[in-house]
VOGU-3710 file (C-alpha; in Angstrom, 3 decimals, decimal comma):
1> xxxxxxxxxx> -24,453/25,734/-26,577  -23,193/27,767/-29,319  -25,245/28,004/-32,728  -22,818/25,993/-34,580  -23,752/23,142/-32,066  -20,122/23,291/-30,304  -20,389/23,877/-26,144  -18,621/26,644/-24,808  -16,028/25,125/-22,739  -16,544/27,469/-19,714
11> xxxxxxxxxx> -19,496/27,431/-19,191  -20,167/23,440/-19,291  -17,377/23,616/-16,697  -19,207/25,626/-14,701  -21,989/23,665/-14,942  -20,664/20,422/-14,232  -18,528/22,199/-11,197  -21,409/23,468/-9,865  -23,351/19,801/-10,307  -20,511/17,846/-8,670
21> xxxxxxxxxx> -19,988/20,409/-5,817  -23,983/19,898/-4,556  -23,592/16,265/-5,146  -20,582/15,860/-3,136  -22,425/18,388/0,035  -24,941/15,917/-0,298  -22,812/12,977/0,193  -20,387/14,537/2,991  -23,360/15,713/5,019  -24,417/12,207/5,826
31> xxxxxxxxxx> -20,682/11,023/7,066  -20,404/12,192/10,754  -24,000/10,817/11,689  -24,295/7,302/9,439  -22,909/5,953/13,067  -25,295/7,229/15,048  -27,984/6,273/12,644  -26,470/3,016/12,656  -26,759/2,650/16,129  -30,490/3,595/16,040
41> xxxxxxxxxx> -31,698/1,452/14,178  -30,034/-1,624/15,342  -29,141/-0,835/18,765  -25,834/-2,171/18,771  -22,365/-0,332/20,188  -20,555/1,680/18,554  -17,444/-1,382/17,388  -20,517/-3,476/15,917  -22,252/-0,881/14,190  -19,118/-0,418/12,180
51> xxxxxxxxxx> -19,569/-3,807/11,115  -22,763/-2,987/9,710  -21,599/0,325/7,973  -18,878/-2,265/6,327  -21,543/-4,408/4,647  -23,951/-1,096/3,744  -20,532/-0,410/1,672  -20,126/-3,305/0,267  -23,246/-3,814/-1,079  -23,118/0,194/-2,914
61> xxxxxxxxxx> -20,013/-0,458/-4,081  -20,641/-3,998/-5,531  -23,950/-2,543/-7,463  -21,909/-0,243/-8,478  -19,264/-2,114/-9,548  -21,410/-4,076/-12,005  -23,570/-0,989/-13,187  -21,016/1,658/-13,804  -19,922/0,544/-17,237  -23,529/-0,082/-18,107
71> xxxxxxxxxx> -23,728/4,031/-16,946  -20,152/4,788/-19,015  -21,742/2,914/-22,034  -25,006/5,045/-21,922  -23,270/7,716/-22,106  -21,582/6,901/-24,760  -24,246/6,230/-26,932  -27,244/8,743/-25,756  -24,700/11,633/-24,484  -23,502/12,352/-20,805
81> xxxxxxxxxx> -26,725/14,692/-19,377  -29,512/11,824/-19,828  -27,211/9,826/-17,384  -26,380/12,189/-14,904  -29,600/13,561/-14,796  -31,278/10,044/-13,832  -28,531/9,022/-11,413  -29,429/12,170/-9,218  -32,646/12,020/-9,255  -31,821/7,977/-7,916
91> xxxxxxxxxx> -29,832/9,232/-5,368  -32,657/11,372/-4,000  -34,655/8,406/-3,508  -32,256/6,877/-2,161  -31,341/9,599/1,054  -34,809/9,591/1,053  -35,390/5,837/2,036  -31,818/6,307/4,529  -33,796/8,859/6,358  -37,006/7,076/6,972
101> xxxxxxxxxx> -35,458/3,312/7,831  -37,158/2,156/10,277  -34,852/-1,265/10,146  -31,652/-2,073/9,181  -33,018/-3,764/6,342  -34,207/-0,894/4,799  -30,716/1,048/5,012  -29,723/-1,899/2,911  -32,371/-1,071/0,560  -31,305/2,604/0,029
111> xxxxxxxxxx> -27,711/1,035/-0,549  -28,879/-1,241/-2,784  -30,667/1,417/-5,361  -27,702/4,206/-4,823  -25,282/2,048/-6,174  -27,175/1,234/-9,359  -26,449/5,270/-10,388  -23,372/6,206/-8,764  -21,991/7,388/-12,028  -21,868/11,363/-11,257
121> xxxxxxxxxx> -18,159/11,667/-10,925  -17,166/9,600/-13,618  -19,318/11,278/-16,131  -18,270/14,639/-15,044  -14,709/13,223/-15,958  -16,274/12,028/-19,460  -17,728/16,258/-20,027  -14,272/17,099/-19,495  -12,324/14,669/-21,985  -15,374/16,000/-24,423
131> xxxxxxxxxx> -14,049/19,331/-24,707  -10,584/19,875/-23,478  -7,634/18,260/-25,309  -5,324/15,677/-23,616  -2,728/18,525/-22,344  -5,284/20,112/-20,909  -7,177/16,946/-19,227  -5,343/16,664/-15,979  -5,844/19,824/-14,774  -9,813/20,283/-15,190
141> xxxxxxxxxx> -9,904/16,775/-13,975  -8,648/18,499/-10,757  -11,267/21,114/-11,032  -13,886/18,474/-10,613  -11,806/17,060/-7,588  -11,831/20,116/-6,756  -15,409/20,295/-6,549  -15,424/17,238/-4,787  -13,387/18,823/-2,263  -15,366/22,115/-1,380
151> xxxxxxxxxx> -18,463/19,677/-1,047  -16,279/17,253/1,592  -15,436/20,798/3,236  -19,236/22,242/3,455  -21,272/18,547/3,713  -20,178/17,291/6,939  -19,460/20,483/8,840  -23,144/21,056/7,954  -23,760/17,276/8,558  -22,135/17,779/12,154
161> xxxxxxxxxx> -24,681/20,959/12,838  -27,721/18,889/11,270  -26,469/15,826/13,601  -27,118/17,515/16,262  -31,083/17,536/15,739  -31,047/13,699/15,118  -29,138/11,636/12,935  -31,812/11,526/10,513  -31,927/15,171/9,386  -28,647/15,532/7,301
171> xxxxxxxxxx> -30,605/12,427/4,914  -33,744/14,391/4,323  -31,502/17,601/3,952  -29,109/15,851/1,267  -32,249/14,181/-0,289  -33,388/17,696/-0,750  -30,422/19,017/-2,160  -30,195/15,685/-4,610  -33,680/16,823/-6,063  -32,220/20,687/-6,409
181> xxxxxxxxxx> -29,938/19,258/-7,932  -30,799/17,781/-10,635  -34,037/20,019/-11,838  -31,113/22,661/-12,127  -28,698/19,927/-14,233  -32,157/19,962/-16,401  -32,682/23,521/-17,044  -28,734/24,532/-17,315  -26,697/21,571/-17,888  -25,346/21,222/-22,110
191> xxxxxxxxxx> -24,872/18,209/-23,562  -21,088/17,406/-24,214  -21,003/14,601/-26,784  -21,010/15,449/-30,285  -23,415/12,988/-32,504  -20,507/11,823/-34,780  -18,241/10,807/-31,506  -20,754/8,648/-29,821  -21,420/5,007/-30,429  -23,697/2,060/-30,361
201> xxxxxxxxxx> -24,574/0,486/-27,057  -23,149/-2,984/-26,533  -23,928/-5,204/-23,459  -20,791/-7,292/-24,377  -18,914/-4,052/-23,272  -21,081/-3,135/-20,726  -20,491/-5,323/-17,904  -16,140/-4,674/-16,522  -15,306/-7,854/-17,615  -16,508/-6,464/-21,425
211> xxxxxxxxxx> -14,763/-2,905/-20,507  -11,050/-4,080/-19,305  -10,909/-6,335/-22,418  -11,483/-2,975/-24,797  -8,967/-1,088/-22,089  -6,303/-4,267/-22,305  -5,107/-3,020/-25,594  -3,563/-0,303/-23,676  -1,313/-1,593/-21,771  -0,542/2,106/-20,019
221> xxxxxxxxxx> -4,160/2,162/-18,801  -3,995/-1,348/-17,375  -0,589/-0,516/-15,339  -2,427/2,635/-14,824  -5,635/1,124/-13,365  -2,905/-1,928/-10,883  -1,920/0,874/-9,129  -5,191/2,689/-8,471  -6,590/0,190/-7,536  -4,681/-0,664/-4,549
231> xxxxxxxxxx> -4,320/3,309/-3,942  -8,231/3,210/-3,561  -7,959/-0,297/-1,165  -5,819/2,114/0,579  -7,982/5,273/0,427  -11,425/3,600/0,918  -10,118/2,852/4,543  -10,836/6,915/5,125  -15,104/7,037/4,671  -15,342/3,660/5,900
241> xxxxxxxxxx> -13,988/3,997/9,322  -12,598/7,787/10,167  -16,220/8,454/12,271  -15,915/5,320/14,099  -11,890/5,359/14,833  -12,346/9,420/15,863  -15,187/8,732/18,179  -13,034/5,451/19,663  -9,502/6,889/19,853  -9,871/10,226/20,839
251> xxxxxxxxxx> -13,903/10,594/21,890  -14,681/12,628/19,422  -18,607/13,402/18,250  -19,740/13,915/14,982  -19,358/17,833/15,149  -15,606/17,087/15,745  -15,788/14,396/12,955  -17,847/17,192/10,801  -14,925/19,667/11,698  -12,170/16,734/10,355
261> xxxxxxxxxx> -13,653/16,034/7,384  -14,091/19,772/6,946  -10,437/20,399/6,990  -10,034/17,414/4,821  -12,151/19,251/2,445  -10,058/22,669/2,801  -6,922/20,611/1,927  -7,833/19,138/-1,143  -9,652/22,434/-2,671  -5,961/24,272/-2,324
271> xxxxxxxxxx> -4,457/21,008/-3,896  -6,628/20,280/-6,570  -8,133/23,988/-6,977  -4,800/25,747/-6,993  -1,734/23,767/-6,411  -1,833/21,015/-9,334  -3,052/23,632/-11,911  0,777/24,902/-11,492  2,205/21,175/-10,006  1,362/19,100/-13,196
281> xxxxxxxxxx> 2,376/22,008/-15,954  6,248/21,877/-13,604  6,914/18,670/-13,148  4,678/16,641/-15,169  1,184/14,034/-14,669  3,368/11,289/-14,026  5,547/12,438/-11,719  2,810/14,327/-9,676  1,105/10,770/-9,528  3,884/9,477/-7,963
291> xxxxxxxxxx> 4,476/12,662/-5,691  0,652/12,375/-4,631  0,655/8,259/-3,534  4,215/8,902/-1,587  2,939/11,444/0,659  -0,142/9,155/1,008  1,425/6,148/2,247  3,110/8,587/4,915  0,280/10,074/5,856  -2,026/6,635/6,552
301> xxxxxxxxxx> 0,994/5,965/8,671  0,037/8,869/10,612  -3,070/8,902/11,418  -2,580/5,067/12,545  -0,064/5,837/15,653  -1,319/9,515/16,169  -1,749/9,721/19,952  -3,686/12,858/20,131  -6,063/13,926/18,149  -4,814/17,605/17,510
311> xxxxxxxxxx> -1,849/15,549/15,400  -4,678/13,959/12,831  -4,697/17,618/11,580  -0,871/17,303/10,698  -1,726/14,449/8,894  -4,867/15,801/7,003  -2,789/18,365/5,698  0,160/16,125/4,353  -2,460/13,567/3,264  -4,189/16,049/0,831
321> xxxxxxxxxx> -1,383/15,340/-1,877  -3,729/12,300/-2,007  -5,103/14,824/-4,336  -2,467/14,803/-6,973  -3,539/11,336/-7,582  -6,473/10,678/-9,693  -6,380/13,634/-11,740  -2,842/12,647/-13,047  -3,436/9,054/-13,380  -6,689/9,787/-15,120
331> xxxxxxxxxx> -5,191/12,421/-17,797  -2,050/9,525/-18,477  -4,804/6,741/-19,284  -7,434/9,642/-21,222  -4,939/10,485/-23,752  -4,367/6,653/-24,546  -8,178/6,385/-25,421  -10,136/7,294/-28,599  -13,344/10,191/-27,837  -16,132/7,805/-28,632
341> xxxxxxxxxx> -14,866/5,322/-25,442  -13,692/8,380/-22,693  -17,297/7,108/-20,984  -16,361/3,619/-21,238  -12,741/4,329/-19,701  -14,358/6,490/-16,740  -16,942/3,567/-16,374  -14,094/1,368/-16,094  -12,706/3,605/-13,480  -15,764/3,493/-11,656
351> xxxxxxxxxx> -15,743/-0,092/-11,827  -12,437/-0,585/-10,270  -13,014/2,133/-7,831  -16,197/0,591/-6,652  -14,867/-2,930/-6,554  -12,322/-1,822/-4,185  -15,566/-0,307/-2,203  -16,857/-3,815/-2,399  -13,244/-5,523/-0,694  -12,316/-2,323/1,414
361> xxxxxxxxxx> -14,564/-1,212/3,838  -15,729/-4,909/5,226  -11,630/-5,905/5,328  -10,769/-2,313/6,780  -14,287/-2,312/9,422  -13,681/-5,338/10,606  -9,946/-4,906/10,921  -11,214/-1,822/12,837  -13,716/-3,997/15,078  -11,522/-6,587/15,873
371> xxxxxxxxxx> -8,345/-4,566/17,387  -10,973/-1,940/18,908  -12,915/-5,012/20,362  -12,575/-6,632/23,797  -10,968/-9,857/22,642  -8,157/-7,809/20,508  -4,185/-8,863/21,311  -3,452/-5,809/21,395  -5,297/-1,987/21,245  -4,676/-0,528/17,752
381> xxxxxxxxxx> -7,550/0,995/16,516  -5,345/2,653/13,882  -4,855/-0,828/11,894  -6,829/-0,005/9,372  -4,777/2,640/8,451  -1,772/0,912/8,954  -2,965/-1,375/6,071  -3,911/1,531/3,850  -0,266/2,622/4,639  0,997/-0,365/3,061
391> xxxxxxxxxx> -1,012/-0,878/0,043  -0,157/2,621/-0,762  3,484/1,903/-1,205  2,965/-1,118/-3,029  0,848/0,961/-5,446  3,724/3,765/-6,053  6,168/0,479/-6,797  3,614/-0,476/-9,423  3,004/2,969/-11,010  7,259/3,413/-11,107
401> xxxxxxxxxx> 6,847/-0,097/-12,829  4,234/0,932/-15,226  6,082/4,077/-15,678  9,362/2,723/-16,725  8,365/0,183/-18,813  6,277/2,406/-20,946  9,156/5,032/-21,560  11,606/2,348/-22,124  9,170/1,044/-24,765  8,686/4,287/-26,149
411> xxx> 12,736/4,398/-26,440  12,780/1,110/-28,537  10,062/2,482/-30,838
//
């Protein structure tokens, strides 16, 4: 931080980069072997343990759900670093607990106290609307995604290798690198929120009923916020059952599932480290929002009636304009809110993101389960995706909607 108390934009963007990329190792590391862990501790096939890796969803995201305004709220009113800082060193604990579960039960547990402090993305969204103006929102929105994306590349092709020594290792390796972490967010990491820009704390807008009344006055952000959420009912279908379908359909293990993912990860670092930093200046957020959930819905489609499983790579790399997404939408609804409620907006996103967490992977599992299992009609594994593929279109309808309206508005004014 500068003398005159101002942050120097580059470096807190390094920072936070650097803070989201080891969070986001940590949670891709644990993907290809949850399954196997799964099936450890309960001793159940491989169609029912996806069952119970639905529910250990649902209950993060529903904790979540509730406390993630509570986290955007904090933030608001005591500055973004307290709040990061505590929900890594919670997450610690919590890969921590994953790796030593002796019972299902106490996977639960773990899932229970992650989901409390699940806030690390949103407030890394909240540093950036600190210090970068609305024009420039979008595309260091992607930078964190991009972040995001170089962790999904490294965490589970290192997850696959650590698999291979027992499905517990990648947990005590991520709850290691959760610890790291965030003793080096407490020696390095600035705070971002000036004193005259934050606020007091009220529960009354703490809570997401509280939080979409504040956000209903913009009716952009609540168009805005339609469509992602069924983009995320869509998207959710991805960490919630690509192990288990890749290990059904094609007989893949989690090194090949590490290796997936991996290329997932590859794919959105070009998109959201290089592409949209020219993509969104061209054409536009709102018209990169609607490229990104297009290709999407195509590419669910893909990976639901791909034969082979050389042809999921076709699909990984279409599907990464998935990546367009969320920076766009989220630099359309940032410029709509005032600086002393950008945490209570991302908390809001978290909220919705996490409630479709909480409806997605037990609808999308079980789909999963059922048309895997022995009693199914008919053998489509893929209907999950098939689903997502669906709910993606209807989202781009809505955003076109929302869209419209707005400019027409914007006409008559």
């Amino acid at each position: 931080m500068a003398q005159d108390g101002t942050v120097n934009p580059t470096r807190a963007v390094a920072f936070i980069f650097i803070t989201v990329l080891l969070n986001s190792i940590g949670f891709g590391i644990i993907l290809p072997v949850l399954p196997e862990l799964i099936v450890d501790v309960t001793g159940e096939p491989l169609h029912e343990a996806a069952r119970y890796g639905g529910w250990l969803a649902f209950v993060y995201a529903l904790m979540q759900f509730f406390f993630a305004p509570v986290a955007g709220n904090l933030s608001d009113r005591f500055g973004r670093r307290p709040v990061l800082l505590v929900s890594l060193a919670v997450f610690g604990v919590d890969y921590l607990i994953m790796g030593l579960a002796p019972t299902l039960a106490w996977l639960f547990v773990g899932r229970l106290i992650a989901g409390t402090s699940a806030t690390s993305f949103g407030i890394a969204n909240a540093y950036i609307a600190d210090i970068f103006p609305p024009e420039k929102r979008p595309q260091n929105f992607a930078l964190m995604g991009a972040a995001f994306g170089v962790g999904f590349l490294l965490g589970p092709v290192i997850g696959g290798f650590l698999g291979e020594f027992g499905p517990r290792t990648p947990f005590f390796a991520t709850a290691g690198i959760a610890f790291a972490n965030c003793i080096f967010g407490a020696l390095v990491l600035p705070e971002t929120l000036r004193p005259e820009n934050r606020r007091r704390f009220e529960f009354a807008r703490a809570n997401p009923v509280g939080a979409f009344e504040q956000m209903a006055r913009y009716p952009v952000v609540i168009g805005m916020l339609g469509a992602y959420f069924l983009y995320m009912l869509a998207h959710d279908s991805l960490p919630a059952t690509w192990a288990f379908y890749t290990m059904e359909r094609y007989g893949w293990g989690p090194r090949e599932v590490g290796f997936s993912l991996g290329a997932v990860g590859i794919c959105m670092l070009l998109v959201q480290g290089v592409l949209i930093r020219r993509v969104i200046p061209a054409w536009g957020a709102e018209r990169t929002a609607v490229f990104g959930l297009a290709v999407s819905a195509v590419s669910f489609l893909g990976y639901a009636f791909s034969p082979a499983g050389w042809m999921i790579y076709v699909w990984i790399v279409l599907g990464a304009a998935s990546g367009f997404v969320m920076p766009a939408v989220n630099g359309i609804m940032s410029r709509q809110i005032p600086a002393n409620a950008q945490g209570e907006l991302q908390g809001l996103v978290g909220s919705v993101a996490s409630s479709t967490f909480v409806i997605s992977p037990v609808m999308m599992t079980q789909l999963f389960a059922y048309f895997s299992g022995p009693n199914a009609p008919v053998y489509f594994p893929g209907a999950a995706f098939a689903l997502a593929g669906l709910l993606t279109a209807a989202s781009v309808v809505l955003l076109v909607r929302t869209l419209t309206r707005t400019k027409r508005l914007a006409t008559l004014g």
